[in-house]
N, C-alpha and C positions, 0 to 999 in steps of 0.2 A: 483199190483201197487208197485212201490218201492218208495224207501222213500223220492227220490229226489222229485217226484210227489206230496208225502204228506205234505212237508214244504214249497212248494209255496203256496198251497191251503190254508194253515192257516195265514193270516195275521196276529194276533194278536201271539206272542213267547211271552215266561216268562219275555224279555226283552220289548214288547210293551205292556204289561198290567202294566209292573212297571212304565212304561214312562208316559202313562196314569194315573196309580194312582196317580203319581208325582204330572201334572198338574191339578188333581182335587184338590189336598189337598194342592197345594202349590202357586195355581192362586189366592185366596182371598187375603193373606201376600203381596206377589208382587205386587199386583195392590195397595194395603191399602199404601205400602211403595211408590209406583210412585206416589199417589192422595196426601201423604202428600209432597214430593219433592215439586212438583208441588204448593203447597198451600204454603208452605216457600218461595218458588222462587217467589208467585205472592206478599206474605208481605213484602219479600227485595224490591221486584222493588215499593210497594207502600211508600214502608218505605225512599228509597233512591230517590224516586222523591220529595216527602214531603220536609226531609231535603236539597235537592237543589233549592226546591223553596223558601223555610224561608231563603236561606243564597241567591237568587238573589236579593228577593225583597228590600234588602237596598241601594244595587246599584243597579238597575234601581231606586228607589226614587230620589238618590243624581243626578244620571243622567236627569234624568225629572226636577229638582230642579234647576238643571245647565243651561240648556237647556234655562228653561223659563225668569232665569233672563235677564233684558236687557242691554245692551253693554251700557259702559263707553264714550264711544266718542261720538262726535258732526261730524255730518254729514255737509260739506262745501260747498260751488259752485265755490270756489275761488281755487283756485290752493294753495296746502301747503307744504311749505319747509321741506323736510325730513333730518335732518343733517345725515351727512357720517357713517360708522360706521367706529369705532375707527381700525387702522390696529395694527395686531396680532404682528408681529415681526417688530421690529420698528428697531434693529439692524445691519438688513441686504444691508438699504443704503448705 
């Protein structure tokens, strides 16, 4: 057999048992560092919806507040004289 014969047959070279070892000893840290990423990013977005709901609810309050007050006018059946509105440039007659 020659030797090109003998290093197909072996999958594993001193370079695939280290790549191996790699990810045995180095897949807990990794995952631990993504599960916490992940766990910050889910307490920003709780955290950042939070304070966008404490800072709408005062305006929709004042809005709802607005809303429900009722209108100043008196409703007519008669026809009502609206006067002109005043013209802007009164100079240019």
């Amino acid at each position: 057999m020659s030797t090109r014969d003998t290093a197909t047959k072996k999958p594993f070279g001193i370079l695939g048992i280290g790549a191996a070892a790699c990810v045995a000893c180095c897949a807990g840290p990794i995952l631990g560092f993504v599960a916490a990423t992940g766990l910050v990013t889910a307490g920003g977005l709780a955290l950042f919806g939070t304070i966008g709901l404490l800072a709408a609810i005062p305006g929709i309050a004042l809005i709802a507040r607005r809303r429900r007050q009722p209108t100043m006018c008196v409703p007519s059946d008669e026809p009502v004289a609206v006067p002109a509105p005043p013209r802007r440039f009164q100079g240019l007659d």
